[in-house]
C-alpha positions as CSV (number, residue, x, y, z in Angstrom):
1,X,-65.6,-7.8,43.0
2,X,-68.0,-8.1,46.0
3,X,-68.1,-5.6,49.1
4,X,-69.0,-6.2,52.6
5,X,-70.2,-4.0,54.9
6,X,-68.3,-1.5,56.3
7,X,-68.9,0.2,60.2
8,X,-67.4,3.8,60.4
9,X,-67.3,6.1,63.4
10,X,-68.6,9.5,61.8
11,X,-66.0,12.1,62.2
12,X,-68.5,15.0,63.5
13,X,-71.6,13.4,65.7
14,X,-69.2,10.1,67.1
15,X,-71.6,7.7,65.8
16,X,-71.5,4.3,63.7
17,X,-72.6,4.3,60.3
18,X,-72.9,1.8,57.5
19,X,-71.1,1.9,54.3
20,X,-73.0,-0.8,52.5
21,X,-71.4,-2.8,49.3
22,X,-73.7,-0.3,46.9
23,X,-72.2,3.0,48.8
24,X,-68.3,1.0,47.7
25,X,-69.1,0.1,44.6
26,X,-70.2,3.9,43.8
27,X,-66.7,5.4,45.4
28,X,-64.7,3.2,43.5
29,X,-66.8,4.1,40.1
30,X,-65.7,7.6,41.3
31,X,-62.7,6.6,41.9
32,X,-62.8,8.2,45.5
33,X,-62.3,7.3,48.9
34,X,-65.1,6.7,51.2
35,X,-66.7,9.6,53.3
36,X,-65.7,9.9,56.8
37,X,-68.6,11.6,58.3
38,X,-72.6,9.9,58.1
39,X,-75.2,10.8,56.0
40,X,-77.2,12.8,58.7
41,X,-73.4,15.0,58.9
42,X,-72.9,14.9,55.3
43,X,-76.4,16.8,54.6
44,X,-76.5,19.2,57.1
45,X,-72.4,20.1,56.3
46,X,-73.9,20.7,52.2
47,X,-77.5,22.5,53.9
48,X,-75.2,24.9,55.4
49,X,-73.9,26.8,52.2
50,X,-77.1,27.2,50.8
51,X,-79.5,30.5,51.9
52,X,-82.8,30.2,50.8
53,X,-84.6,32.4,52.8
54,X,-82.7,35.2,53.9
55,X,-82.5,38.6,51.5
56,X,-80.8,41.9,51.8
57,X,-81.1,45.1,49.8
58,X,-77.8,46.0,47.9
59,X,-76.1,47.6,45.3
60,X,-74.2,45.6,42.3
61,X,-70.6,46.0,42.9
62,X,-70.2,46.7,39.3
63,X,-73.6,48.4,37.7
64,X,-73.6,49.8,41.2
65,X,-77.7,49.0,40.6
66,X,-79.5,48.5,43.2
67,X,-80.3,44.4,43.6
68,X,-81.4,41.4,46.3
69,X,-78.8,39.6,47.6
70,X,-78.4,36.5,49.9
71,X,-75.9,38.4,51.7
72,X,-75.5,41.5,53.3
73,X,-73.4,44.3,51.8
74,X,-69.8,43.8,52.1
75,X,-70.2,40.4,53.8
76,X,-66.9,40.3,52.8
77,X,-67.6,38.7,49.3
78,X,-68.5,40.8,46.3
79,X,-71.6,41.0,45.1
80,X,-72.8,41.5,41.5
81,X,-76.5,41.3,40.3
82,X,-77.3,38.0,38.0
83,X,-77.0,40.1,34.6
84,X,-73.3,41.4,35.2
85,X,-72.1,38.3,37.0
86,X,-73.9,36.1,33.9
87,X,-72.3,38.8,31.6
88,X,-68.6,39.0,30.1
89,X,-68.0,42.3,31.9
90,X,-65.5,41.1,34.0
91,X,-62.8,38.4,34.2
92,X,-62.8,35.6,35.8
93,X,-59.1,34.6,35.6
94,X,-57.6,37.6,37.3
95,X,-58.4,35.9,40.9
96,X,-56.1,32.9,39.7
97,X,-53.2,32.1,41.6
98,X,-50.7,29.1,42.1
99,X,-51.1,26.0,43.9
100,X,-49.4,26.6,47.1
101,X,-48.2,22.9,48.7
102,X,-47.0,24.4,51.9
103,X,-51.0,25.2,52.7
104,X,-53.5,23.2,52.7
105,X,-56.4,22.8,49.8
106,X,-59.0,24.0,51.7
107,X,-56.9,26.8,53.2
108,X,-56.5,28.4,49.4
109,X,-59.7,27.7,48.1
110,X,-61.0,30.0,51.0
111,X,-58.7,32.7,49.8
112,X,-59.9,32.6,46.4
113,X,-64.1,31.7,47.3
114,X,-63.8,35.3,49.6
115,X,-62.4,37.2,46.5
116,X,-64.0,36.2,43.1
117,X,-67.4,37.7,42.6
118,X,-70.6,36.4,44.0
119,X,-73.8,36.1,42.0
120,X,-76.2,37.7,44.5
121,X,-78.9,35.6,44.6
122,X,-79.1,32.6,42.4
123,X,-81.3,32.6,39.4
124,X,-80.4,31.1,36.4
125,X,-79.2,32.9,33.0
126,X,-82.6,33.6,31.5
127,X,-85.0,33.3,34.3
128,X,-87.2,35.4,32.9
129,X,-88.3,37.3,36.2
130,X,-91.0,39.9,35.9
131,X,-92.1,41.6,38.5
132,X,-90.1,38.7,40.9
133,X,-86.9,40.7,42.6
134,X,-87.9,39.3,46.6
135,X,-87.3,35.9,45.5
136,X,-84.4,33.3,45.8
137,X,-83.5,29.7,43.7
138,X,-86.0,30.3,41.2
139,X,-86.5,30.9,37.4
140,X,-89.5,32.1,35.6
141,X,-91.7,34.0,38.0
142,X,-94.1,36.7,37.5
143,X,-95.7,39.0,40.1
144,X,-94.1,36.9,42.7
145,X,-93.5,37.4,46.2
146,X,-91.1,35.9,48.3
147,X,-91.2,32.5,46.7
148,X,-88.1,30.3,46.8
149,X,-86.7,27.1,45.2
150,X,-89.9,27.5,42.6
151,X,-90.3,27.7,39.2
152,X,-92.7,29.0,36.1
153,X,-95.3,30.6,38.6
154,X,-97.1,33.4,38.7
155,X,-99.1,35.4,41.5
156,X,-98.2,33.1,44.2
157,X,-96.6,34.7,47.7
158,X,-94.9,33.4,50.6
159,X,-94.0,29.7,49.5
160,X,-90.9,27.4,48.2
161,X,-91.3,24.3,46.0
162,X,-94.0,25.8,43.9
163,X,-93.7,24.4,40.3
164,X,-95.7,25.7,37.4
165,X,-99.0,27.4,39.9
166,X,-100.8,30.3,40.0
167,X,-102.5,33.1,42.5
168,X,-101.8,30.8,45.6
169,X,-100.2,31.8,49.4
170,X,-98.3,30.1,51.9
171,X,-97.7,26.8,50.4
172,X,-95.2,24.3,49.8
173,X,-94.7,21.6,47.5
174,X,-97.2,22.2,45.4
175,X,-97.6,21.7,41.7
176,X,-99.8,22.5,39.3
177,X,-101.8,24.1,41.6
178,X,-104.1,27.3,41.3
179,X,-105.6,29.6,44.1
180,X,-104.3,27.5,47.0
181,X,-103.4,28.5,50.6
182,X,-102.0,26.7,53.0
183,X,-101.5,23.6,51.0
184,X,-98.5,21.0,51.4
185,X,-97.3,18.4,48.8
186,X,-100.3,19.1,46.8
187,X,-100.6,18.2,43.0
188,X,-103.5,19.8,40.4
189,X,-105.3,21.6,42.8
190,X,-107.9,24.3,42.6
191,X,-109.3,25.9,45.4
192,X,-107.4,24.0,48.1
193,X,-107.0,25.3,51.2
194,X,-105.1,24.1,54.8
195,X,-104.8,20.5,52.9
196,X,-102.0,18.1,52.7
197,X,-101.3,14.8,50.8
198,X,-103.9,16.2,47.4
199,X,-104.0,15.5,44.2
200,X,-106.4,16.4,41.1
201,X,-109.0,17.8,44.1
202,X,-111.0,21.1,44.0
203,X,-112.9,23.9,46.5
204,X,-111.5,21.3,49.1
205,X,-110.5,22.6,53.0
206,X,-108.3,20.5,55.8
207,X,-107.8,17.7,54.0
208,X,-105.4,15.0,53.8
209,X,-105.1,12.6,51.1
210,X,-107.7,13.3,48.6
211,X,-107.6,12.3,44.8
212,X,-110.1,13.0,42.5
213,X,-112.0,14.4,44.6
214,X,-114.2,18.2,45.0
215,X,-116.4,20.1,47.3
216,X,-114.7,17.9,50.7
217,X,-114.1,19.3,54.0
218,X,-112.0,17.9,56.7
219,X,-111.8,14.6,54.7
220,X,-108.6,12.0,54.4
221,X,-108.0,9.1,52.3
222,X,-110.9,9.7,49.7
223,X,-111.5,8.9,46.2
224,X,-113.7,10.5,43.6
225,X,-115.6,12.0,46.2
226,X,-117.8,14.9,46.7
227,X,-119.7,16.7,49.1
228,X,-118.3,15.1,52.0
229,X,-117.6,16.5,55.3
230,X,-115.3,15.0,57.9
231,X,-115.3,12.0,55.8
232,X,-119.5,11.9,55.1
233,X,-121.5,12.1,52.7
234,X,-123.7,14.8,52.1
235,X,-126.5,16.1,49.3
236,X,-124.9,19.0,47.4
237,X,-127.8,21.2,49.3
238,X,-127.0,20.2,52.3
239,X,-123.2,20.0,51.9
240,X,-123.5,23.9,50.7
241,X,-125.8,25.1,53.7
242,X,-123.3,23.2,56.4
243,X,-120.1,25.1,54.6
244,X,-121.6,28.1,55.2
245,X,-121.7,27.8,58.8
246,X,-118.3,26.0,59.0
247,X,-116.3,28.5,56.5
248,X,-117.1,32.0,58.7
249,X,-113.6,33.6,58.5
250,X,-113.0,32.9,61.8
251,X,-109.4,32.6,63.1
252,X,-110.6,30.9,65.9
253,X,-112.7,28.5,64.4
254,X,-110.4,27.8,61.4
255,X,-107.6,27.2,64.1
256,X,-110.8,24.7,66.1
257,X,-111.9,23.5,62.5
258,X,-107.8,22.5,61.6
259,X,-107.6,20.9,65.3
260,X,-110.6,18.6,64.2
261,X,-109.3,17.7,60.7
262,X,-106.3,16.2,62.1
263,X,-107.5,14.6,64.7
264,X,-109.7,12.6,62.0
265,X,-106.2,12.1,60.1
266,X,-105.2,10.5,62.4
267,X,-107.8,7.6,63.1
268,X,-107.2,6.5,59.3
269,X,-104.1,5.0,58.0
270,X,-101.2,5.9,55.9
271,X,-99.3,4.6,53.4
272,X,-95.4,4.1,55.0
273,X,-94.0,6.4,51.8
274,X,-95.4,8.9,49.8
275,X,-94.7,8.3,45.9
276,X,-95.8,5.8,43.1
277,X,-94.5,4.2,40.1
278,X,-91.3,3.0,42.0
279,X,-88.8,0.2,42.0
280,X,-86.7,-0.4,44.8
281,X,-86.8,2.4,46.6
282,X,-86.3,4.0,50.1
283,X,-86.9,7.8,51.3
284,X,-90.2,9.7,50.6
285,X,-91.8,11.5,48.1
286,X,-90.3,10.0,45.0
287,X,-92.3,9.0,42.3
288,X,-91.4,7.3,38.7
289,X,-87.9,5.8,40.3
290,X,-85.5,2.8,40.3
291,X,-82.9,1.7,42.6
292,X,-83.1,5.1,44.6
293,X,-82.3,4.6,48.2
294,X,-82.3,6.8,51.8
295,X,-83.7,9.4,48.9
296,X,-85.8,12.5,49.9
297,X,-88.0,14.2,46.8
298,X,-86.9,12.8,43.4
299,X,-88.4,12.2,40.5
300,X,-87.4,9.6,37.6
301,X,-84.3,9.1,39.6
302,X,-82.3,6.3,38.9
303,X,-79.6,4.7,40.8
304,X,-79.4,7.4,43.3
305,X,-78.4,7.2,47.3
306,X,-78.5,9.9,50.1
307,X,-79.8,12.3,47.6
308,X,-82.2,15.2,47.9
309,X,-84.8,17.6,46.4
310,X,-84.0,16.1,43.3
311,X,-87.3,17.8,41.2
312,X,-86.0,18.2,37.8
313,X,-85.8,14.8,36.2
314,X,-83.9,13.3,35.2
315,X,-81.1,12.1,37.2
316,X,-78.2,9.3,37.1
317,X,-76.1,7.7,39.4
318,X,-76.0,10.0,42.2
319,X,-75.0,9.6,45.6
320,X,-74.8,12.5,48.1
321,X,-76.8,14.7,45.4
322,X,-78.7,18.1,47.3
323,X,-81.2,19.4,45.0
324,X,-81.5,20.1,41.0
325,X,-81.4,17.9,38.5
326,X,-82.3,18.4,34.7
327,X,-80.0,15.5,33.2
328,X,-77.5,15.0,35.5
329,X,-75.0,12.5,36.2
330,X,-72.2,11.2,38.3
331,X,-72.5,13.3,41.0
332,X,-71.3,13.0,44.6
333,X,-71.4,15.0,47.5
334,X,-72.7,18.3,45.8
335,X,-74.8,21.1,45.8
336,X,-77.9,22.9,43.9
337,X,-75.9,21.9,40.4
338,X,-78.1,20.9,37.3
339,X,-78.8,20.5,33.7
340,X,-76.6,18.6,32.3
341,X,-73.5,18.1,34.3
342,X,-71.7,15.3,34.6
343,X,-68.8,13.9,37.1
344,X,-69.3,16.9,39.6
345,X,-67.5,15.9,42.9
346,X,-67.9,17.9,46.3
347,X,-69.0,20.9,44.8
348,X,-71.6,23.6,44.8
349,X,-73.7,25.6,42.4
350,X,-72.5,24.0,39.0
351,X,-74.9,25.1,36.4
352,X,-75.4,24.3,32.5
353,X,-73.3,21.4,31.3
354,X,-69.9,21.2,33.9
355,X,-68.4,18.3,33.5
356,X,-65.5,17.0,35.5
357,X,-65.5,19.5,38.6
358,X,-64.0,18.6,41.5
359,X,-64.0,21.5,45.0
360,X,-65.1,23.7,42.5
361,X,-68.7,26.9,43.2
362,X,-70.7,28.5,41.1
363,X,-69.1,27.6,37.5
364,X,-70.8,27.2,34.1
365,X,-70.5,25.8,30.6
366,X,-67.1,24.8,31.9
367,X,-65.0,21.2,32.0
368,X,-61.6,19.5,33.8
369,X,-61.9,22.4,36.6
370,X,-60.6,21.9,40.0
371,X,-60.7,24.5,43.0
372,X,-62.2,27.0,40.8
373,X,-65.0,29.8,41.6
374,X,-67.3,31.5,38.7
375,X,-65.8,30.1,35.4
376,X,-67.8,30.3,32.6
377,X,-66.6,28.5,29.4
378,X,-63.6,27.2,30.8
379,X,-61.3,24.1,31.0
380,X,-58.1,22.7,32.3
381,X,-58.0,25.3,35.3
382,X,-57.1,24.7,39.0
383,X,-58.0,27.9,41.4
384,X,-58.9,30.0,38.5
385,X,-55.5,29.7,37.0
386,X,-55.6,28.5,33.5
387,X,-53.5,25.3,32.4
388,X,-52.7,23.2,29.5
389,X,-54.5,19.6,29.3
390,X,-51.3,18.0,29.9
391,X,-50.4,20.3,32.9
392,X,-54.0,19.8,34.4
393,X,-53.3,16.0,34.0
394,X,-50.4,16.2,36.1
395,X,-50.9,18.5,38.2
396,X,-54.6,17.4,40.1
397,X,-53.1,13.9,41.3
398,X,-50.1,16.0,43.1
399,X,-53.2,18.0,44.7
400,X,-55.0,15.1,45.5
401,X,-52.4,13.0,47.3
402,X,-51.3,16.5,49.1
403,X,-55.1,16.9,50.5
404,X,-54.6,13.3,51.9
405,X,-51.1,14.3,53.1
406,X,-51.9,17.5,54.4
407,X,-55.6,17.3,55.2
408,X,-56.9,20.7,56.4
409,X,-58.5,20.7,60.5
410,X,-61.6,23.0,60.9
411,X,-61.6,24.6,64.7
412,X,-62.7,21.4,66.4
413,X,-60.0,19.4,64.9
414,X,-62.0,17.6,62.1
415,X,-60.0,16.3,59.2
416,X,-60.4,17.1,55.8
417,X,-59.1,14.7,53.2
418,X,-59.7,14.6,49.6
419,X,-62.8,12.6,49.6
420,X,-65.2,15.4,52.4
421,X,-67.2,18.3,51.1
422,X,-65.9,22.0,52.4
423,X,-66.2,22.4,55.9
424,X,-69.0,24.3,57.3
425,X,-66.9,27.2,58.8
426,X,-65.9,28.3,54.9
427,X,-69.5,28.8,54.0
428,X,-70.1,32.1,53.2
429,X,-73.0,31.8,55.1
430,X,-74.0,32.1,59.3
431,X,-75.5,28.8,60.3
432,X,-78.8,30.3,61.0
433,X,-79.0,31.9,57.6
434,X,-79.5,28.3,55.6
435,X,-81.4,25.8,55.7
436,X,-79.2,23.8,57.7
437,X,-80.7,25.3,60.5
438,X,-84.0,23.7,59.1
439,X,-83.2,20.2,59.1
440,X,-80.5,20.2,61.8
441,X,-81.7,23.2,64.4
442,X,-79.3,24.1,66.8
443,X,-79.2,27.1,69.4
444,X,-76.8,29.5,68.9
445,X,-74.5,28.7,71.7
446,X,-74.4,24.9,70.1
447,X,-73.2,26.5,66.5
448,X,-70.7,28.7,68.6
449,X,-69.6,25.4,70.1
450,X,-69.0,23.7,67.1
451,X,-67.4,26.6,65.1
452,X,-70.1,27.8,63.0
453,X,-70.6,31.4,62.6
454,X,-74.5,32.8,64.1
455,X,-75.8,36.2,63.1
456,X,-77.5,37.9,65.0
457,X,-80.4,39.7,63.4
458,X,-80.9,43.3,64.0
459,X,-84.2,44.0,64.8
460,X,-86.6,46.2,61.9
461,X,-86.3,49.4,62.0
462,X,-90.1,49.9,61.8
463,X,-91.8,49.2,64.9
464,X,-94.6,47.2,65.2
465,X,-98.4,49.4,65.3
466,X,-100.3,46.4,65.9
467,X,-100.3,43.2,67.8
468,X,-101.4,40.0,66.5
469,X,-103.9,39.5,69.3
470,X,-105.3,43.3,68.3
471,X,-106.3,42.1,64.1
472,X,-109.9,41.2,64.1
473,X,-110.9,37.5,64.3
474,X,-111.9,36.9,60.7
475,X,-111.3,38.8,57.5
476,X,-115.4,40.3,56.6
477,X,-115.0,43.9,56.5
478,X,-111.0,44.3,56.9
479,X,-110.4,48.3,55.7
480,X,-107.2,48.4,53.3
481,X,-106.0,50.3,56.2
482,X,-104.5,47.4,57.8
483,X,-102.2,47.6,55.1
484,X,-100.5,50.7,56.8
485,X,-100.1,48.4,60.2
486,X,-97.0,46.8,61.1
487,X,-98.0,43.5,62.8
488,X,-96.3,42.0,65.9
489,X,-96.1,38.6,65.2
490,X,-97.2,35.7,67.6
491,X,-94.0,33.4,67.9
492,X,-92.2,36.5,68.7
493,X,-94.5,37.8,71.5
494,X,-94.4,34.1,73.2
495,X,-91.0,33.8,72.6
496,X,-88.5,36.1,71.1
497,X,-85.4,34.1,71.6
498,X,-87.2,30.4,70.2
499,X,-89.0,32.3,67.5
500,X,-84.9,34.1,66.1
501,X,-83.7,30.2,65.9
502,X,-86.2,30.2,62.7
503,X,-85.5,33.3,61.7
504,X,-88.6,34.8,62.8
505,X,-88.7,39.0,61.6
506,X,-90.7,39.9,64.5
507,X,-93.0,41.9,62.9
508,X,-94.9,41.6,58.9
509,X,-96.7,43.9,57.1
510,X,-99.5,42.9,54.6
511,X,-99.3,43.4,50.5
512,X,-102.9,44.4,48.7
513,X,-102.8,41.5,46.9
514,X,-102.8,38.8,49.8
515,X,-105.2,41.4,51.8
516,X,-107.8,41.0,48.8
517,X,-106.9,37.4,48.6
518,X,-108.0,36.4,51.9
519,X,-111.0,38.5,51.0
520,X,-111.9,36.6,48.5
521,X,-111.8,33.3,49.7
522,X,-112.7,34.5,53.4
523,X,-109.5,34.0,55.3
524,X,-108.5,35.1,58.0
525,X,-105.3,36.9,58.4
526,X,-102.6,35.4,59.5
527,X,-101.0,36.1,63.0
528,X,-97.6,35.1,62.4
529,X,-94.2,36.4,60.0
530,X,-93.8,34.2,56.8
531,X,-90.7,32.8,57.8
532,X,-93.0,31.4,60.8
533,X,-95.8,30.3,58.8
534,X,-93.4,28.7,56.8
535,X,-91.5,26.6,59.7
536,X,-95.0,25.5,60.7
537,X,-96.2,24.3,57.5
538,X,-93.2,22.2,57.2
539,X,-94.4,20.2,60.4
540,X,-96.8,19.0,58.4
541,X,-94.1,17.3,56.4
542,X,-92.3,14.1,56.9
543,X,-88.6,14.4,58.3
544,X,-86.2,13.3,56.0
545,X,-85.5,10.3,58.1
546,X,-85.9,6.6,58.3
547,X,-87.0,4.2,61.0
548,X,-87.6,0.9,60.3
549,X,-91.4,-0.6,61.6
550,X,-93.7,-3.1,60.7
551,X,-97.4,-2.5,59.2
552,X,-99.8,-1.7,61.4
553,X,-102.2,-4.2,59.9
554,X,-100.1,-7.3,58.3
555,X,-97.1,-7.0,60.5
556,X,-94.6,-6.8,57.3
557,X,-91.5,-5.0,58.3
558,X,-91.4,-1.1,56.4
559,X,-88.9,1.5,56.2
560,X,-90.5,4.5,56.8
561,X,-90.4,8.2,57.8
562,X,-93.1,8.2,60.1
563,X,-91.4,8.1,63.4
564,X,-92.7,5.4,65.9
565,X,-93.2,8.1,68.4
566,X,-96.1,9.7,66.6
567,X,-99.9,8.4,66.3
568,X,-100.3,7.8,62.7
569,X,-101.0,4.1,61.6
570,X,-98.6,3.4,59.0
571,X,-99.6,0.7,56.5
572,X,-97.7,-1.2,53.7
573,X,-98.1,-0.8,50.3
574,X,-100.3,-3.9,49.9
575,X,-102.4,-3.3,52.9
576,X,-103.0,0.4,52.3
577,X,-103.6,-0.6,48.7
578,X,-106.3,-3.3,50.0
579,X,-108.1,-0.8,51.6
580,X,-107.4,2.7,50.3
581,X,-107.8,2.5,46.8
């Protein structure tokens, strides 16, 4: 059967979007109904249950240990460390309860996501996680420190997206990468430092672009080059003498130095998507894809739509998919859910082969579930209330047709229909604790407005000793005192109430390790909080949007996430092939 085209009135943000004859086709292989709020409303609605960043000290509610959480004691959930809430020392069923049709769904799935048992911060059974504990959405780590959404890394600090690197700081989206700092969608590095764009490239500083390449400073767009600076050619004698001038430590002139590199970025032209090996596909940085549209960080994706840090390959028919991976399938409108799970609709945090979960958090090894929170080697069970298969069978449509008869109304009135992801309001989370607040930034009086909850963040007990216009201006000579200071940082001192809406601390202290670090590869140290250093990195990085353009050199039309507003010249595939390559 063919579709048309479809114009909807998004529910949340008033305006018209598409639901194309590929988005239909999907819903009805789903058997759902189609969404009533956009793509933009559907991401930032998933982006708000999910706290990356943000980590409290607490005690297990049941070792009584003491553990990292993503929440705050008594937040009001209940908090157990990853071995007891992976273990069988408590039981999940006791929090079941009836299907109540005189409530809405959404109503009683609240009741029963405040009262089963949260993991505290998510790491998968068997992370293997030595030396790790300040770290969030990750799995074998070793003498990590605050790292998030990484994997199988070791000495790295202050980063998320780091896969399978070593001793590197303040990056993101690297891979394969080894003594890096401030690096950015950077593959097989070594020595890379301030550089964006980078693959198989060593000892190289602010560039852009490189592969195959060593011993390059402020370069972009090279290939198997060496000893270039600003995109010459030098002798290796010569190219060594001028680094030494150029590379003094100098927070100053590295912040001069950075200033330069991108202004050089910019007279040279980029390709409209970041990615190879693709078939049909829309977004940015995928690679090794097919038929993967409006798509965000994938890899060996296939027939995928509106989908999202999608790093683990690989994945199947997916629409609506945020982040994981490893095998799965069928997946709509969900949430950091992975290896191997299968027909997951509108859910979050479905781990190790679920299959058929529908409004259903932080399950595992489990099948046929629906409303359900925490089940491990389950089936048949709706709100953590056990059923026969033929009771299950008869039961869930009831549910279903009650949701669309009795949808539930979050506190500006929006409707919620079987067929919508939980509203934000239910997240356990404040809207300035996820990384909703990331992609979709609002003030706090805005969240107020539109019924999400803001926290406030109490200011560090420790005061800050020094300010970040007191450290010295590059890193020769830097006594290990400095690791007593407690540093003031900059966003805060221009602008405490803009530098809270990312979560700024206020005020950082340094570890040995980075201190000797930035020693070694003469650094200087930095003047602003991680959680700062990290919202300015990711300014370096494409928004996950899409305009439509035309090359800048052949006049071809592109859909691209470079915005039209901005400088850079944004080239097809075939003209930046042409000339790039």
């Amino acid at each position: 059967m063919e579709h048309s085209n479809k114009d909807e009135i998004c529910q949340n943000c008033k305006q018209q979007f598409l639901i194309e004859p590929d988005d239909i086709a999907f819903y009805d292989m789903m058997h759902v109904p189609a969404p009533t709020f956009c793509p933009d409303c559907r991401l930032q609605r998933r982006l708000a249950y999910r706290n990356e960043r943000s980590l409290y000290k607490i005690k297990c509610a049941l070792c009584n240990e003491d553990t990292f959480s993503i929440a705050e004691q008594g937040n009001p959930y209940t908090m157990y460390c990853a071995d007891c809430w992976y273990g069988d020392g408590w039981d999940r069923f006791q929090y079941g309860r009836d299907y109540d049709f005189s409530r809405p769904f959404m109503e009683q799935f609240k009741d029963l996501y405040r009262v089963v048992p949260v993991r505290a911060r998510f790491v998968t059974s068997g992370s293997n996680l030595i030396n790790s504990d300040y770290t969030n959405l990750v799995s074998h780590l070793k003498n990590c420190y605050l790292v998030y959404n990484s994997d199988y890394d070791e000495y790295c600090s202050y980063g998320s997206e780091i896969e399978s690197s070593k001793d590197s700081i303040d990056c993101t989206m690297i891979e394969g990468c080894e003594s890096c700092y401030g690096c950015l969608n950077c593959q097989k590095c070594y020595r890379a430092f301030y550089s964006v764009d980078c693959e198989n490239s060593n000892n190289i500083w602010f560039s852009k672009n490189l592969s195959g390449c060593n011993d390059c400073f402020g370069c972009m767009n090279l290939r198997k080059k060496s000893y270039h600076i600003f995109n010459q050619p030098y002798s290796k004698e010569a190219y060594d003498q001028k680094l030494k001038t150029l590379l003094n430590g100098s927070w100053s002139g590295y912040a001069k130095l950075a200033e330069q590199a991108r202004d050089l970025w910019l007279e040279h032209p980029v390709k409209y998507i970041h990615g190879r090996q693709n078939t049909s596909v829309s977004g940015d940085y995928i690679n090794n894809s097919k038929e993967v549209h409006r798509t965000f960080l994938a890899t060996e994706a296939q027939n995928c739509k509106y989908c999202m840090w999608l790093l683990i390959k690989p994945v199947k028919d997916c629409w609506d998919y945020t982040e994981y991976g490893d095998g799965a399938e069928r997946v709509i409108d969900s949430l950091t859910s992975g290896l191997g799970v299968a027909d997951i609709k509108y859910s979050s945090f479905m781990v190790k082969e679920v299959f058929d979960a529908s409004y259903s958090s932080d399950c595992q090894l489990s099948k046929h579930v629906f409303g359900c929170v925490g089940l491990k080697n389950a089936e048949y069970a709706i709100l953590n209330k056990q059923y026969s298969k033929e009771e299950y069978e008869a039961l869930v449509p009831k549910i279903i047709q009650h949701m669309h008869d009795m949808p539930y109304k979050d506190a500006k009135g929006r409707g919620y229909k079987y067929g919508e992801f939980f509203p934000i309001e239910l997240s356990r989370f404040a809207y300035n604790e996820t990384n909703a607040q990331e992609y979709f930034p609002v003030t706090k009086e805005q969240a107020i407005e539109q019924g999400y909850r803001w926290k406030d963040f109490e200011e560090k007990a420790h005061q800050p000793t020094k300010k970040w216009s007191e450290l010295p201006d590059d890193s020769t000579g830097i006594e290990d005192s400095i690791l007593n200071e407690t540093i003031l940082c900059q966003a805060w001192d221009e602008s405490s109430t803009k530098a809270q809406e990312h979560n700024c601390t206020k005020a950082f202290r340094l570890t040995d390790y980075e201190l000797q670090f930035y020693k070694r590869f003469n650094i200087p140290l930095p003047r602003q909080c991680p959680n700062t250093r990290h919202f300015e990195r990711l300014k370096l990085r494409n928004p996950f949007k899409l305009w439509d353009r035309t090359c800048a050199k052949c006049q071809a039309p592109i859909q691209t996430s470079y915005d039209p507003t901005k400088p850079e010249i944004v080239y097809c595939e075939k003209c930046y092939q042409s000339e790039i390559i």
